[in-house]
C-alpha positions as CSV (number, residue, x, y, z in Angstrom):
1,X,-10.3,-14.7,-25.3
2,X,-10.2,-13.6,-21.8
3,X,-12.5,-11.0,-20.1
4,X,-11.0,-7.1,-20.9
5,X,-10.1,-5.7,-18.2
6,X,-10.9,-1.8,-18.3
7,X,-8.4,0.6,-18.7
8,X,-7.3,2.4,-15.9
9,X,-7.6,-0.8,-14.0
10,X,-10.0,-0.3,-10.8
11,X,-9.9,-3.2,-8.2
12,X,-11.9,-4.0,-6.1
13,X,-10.3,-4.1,-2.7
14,X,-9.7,-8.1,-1.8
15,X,-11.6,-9.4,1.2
16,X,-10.5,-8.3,4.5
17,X,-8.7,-4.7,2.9
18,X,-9.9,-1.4,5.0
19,X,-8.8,0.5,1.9
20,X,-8.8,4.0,3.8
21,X,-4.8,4.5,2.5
22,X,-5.4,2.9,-0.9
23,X,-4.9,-0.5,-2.4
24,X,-2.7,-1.9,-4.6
25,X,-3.6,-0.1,-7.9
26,X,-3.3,-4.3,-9.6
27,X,-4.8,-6.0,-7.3
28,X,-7.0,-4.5,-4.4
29,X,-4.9,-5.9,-2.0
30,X,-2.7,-4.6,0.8
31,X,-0.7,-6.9,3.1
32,X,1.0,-4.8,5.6
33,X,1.7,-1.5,6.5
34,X,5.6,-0.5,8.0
35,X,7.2,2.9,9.1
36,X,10.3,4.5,7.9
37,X,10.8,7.2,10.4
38,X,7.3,9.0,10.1
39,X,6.6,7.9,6.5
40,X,4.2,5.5,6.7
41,X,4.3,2.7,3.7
42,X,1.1,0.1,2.7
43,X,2.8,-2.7,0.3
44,X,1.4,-5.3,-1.5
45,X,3.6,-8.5,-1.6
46,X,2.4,-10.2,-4.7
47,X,3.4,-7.5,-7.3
48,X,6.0,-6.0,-5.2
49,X,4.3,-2.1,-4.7
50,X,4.9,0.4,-2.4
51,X,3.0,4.0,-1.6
52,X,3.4,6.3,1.2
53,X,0.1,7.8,2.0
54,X,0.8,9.1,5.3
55,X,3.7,11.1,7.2
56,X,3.6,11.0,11.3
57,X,0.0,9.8,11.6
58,X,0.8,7.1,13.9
59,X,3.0,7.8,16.7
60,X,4.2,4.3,17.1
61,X,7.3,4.7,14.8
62,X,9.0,6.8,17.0
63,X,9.0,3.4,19.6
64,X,10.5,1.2,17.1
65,X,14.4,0.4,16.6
66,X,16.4,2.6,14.1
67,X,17.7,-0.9,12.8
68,X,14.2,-1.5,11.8
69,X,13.6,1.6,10.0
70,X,16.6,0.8,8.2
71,X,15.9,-2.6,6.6
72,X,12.6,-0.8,6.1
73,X,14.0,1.7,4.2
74,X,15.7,-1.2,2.1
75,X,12.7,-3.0,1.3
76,X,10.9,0.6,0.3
77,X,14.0,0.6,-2.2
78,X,13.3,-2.8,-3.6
79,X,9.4,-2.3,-4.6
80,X,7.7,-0.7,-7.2
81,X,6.4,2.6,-6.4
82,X,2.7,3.1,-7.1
83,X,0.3,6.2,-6.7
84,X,-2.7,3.6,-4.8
85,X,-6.0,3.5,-5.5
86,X,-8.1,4.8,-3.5
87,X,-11.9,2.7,-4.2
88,X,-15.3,5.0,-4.3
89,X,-17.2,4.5,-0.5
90,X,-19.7,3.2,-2.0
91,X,-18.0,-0.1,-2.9
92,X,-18.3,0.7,-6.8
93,X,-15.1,-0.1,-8.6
């Protein structure tokens, strides 16, 4: 039998993470961040999540192509949406 994991699950954030906008709730991870408009999405590619923690943060998005914001907005329609977790400071999981 393999270890239990707890229940709610609480990753650890993977190596490399800044977790400040929250982690994949499965994993810990979180492989890029992208702009629809002002919405501003963090993703995590291996289970296919999506959460939008932040609206007009960064100003950057208002630089970028709408053609980008629109196959953005398609890929934020083909993930799984996920409330993130959001790790303790103190590195405790």
């Amino acid at each position: 039998m393999g270890d239990l994991i707890p229940f709610p699950h609480k990753p650890k954030p993977k190596e490399g993470v800044e977790p400040y906008f929250g982690v994949c709730p499965e994993c810990g991870g979180q492989d890029e961040g992208f702009n629809v408009g002002g919405n501003h999405f963090f993703c995590c590619h291996e289970h296919n999540t999506v959460w939008n923690p932040a609206y007009n943060l960064f100003s950057g998005w208002r630089d970028e192509p709408a053609e980008m914001h629109e196959a953005n907005e398609r890929r934020v329609q083909s993930m799984r949406w996920v409330d993130p977790y959001y790790p303790p400071e103190d590195g405790a999981a």
